[in-house]
Residue frames as a rotation matrix with the C-alpha (Angstrom) as fourth column:
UNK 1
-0.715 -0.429 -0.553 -9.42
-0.130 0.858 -0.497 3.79
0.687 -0.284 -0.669 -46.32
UNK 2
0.486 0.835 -0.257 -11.75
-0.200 0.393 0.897 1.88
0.850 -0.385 0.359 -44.20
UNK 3
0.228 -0.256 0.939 -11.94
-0.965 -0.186 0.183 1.54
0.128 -0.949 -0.290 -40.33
UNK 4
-0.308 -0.479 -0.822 -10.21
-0.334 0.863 -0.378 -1.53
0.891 0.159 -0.426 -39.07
UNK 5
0.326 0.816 0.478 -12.90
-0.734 -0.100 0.671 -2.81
0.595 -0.570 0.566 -36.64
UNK 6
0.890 -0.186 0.416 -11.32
-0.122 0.783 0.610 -6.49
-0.439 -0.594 0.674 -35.84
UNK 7
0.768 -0.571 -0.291 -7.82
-0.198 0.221 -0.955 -7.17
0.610 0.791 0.057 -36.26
UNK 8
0.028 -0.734 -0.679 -4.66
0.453 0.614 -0.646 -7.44
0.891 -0.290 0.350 -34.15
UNK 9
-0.850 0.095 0.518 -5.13
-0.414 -0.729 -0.546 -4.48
0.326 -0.678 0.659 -32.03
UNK 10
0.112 0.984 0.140 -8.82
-0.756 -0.007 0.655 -5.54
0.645 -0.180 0.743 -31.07
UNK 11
0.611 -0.005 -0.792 -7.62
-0.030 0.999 -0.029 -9.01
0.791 0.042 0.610 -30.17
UNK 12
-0.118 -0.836 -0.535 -4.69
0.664 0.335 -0.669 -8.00
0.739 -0.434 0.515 -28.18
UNK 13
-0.639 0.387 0.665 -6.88
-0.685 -0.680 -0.263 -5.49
0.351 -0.623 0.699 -26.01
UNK 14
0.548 0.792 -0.268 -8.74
-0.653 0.606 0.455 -8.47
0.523 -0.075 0.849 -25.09
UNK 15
0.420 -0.450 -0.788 -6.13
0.658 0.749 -0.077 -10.66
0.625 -0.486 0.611 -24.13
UNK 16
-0.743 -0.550 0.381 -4.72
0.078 -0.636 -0.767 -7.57
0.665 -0.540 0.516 -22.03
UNK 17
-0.164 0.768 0.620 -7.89
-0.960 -0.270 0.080 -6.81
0.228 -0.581 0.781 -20.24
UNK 18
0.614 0.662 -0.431 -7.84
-0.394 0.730 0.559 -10.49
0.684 -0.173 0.709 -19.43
UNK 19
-0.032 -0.853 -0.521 -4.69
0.753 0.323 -0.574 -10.61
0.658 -0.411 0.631 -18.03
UNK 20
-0.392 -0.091 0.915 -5.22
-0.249 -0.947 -0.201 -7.38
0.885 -0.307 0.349 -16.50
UNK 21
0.362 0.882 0.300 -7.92
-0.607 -0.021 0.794 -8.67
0.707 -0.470 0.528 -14.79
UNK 22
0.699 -0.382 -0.605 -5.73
0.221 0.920 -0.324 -11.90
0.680 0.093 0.727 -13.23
UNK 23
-0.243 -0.706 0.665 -3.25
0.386 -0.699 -0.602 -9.46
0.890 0.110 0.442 -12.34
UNK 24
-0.133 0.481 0.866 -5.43
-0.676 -0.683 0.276 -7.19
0.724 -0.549 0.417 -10.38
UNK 25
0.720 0.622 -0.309 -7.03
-0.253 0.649 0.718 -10.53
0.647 -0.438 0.624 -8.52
UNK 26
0.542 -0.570 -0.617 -3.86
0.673 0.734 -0.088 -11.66
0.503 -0.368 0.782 -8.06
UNK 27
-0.679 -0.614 0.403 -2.22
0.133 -0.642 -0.755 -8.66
0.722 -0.458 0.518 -6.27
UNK 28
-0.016 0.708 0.706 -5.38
-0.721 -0.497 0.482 -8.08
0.693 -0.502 0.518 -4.30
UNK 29
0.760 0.255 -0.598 -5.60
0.102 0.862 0.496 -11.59
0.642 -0.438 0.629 -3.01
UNK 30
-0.116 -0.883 -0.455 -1.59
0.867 0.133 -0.480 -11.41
0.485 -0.450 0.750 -1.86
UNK 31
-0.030 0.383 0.923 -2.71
-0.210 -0.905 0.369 -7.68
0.977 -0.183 0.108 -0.27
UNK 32
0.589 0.800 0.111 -5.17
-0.407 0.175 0.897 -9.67
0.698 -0.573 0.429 1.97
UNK 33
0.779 -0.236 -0.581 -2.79
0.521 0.759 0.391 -12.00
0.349 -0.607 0.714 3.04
UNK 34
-0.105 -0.832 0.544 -0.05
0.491 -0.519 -0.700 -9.28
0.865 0.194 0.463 3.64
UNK 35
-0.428 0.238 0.872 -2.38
-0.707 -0.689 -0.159 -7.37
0.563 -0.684 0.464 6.04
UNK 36
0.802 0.590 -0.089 -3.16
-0.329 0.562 0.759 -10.16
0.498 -0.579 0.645 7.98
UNK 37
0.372 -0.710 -0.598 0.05
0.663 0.654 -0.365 -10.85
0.650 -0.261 0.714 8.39
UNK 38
-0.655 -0.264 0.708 0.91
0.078 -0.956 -0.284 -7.27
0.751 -0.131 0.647 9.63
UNK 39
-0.121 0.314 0.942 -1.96
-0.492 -0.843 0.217 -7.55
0.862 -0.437 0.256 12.18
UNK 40
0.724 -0.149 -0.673 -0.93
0.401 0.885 0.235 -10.74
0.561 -0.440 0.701 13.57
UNK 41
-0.222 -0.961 -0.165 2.31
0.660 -0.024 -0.751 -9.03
0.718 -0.275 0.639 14.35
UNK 42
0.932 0.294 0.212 2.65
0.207 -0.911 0.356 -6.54
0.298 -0.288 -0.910 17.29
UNK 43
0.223 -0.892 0.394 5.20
-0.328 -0.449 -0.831 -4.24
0.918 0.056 -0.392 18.26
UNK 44
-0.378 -0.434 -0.818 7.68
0.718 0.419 -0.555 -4.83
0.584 -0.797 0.154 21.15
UNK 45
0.618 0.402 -0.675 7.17
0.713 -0.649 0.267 -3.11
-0.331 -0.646 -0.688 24.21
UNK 46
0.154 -0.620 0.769 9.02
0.255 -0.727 -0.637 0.00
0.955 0.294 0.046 24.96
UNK 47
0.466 -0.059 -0.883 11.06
0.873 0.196 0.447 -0.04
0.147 -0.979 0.143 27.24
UNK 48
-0.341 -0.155 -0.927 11.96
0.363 -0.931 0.022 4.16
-0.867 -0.329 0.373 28.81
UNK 49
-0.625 0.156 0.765 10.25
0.758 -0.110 0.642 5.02
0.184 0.982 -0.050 26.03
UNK 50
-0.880 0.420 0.221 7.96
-0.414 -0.907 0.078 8.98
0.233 -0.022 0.972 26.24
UNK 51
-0.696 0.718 0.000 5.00
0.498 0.483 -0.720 8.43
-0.517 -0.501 -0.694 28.38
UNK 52
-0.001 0.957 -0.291 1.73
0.141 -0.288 -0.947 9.47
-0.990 -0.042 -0.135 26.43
UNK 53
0.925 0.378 -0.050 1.25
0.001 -0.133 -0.991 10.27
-0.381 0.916 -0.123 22.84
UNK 54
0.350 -0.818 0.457 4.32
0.928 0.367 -0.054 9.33
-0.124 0.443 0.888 20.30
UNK 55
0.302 -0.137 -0.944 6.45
0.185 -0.962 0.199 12.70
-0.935 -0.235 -0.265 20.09
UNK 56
-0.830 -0.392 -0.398 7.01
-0.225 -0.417 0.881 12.66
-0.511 0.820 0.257 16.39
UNK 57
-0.382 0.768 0.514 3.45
0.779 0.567 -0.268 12.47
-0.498 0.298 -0.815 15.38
UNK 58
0.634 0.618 -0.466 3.47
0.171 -0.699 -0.695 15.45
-0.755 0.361 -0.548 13.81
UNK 59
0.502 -0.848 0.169 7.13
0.864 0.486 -0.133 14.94
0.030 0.213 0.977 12.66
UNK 60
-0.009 -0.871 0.492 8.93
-0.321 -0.463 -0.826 17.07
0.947 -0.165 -0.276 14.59
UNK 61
-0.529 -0.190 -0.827 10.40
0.674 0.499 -0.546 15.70
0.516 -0.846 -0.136 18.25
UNK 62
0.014 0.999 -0.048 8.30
0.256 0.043 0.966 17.04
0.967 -0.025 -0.255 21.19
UNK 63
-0.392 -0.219 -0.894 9.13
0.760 0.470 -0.449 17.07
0.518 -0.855 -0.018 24.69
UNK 64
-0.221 -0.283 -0.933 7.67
0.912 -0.400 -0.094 19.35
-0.347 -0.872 0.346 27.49
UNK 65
0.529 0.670 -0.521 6.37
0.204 -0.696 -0.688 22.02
-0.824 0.258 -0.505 25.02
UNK 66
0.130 -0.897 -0.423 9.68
-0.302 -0.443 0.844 21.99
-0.944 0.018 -0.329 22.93
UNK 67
0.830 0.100 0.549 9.61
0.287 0.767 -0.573 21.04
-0.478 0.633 0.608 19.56
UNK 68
-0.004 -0.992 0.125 12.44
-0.402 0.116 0.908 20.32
-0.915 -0.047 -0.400 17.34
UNK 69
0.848 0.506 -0.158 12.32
-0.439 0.503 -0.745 19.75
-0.297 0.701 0.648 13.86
UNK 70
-0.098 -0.719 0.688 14.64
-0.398 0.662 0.636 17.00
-0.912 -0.211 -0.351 12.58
């Protein structure tokens, strides 16, 4: 038997990689606008909230030398 060079498979890897491609644009585009929105926003203050560095930035709670994992 002989190699099947053009046929349904060939065709429909084309129309996939074209849609793919749409796809991609389109998810990238709605990204853009996703993080813009996100740096429009800012957090609230904090109010009594841990002066200096966030104590679960390492994820465990902090305080005074104490840590706590959680």
């Amino acid at each position: 038997m002989g190699k099947r060079t053009e046929g349904i498979l060939s065709i429909g890897k084309k129309n996939m990689s074209k849609n793919f491609k749409e796809m991609a644009k389109k998810a990238l585009e709605e990204a853009k606008k996703r993080k813009k929105l996100k740096s429009v926003e800012k957090a609230p203050k904090e109010i009594n909230g841990p002066a200096g560095p966030e104590p679960t930035r390492y994820g465990d709670w902090e305080k005074k030398g104490i840590v706590s994992d959680f």
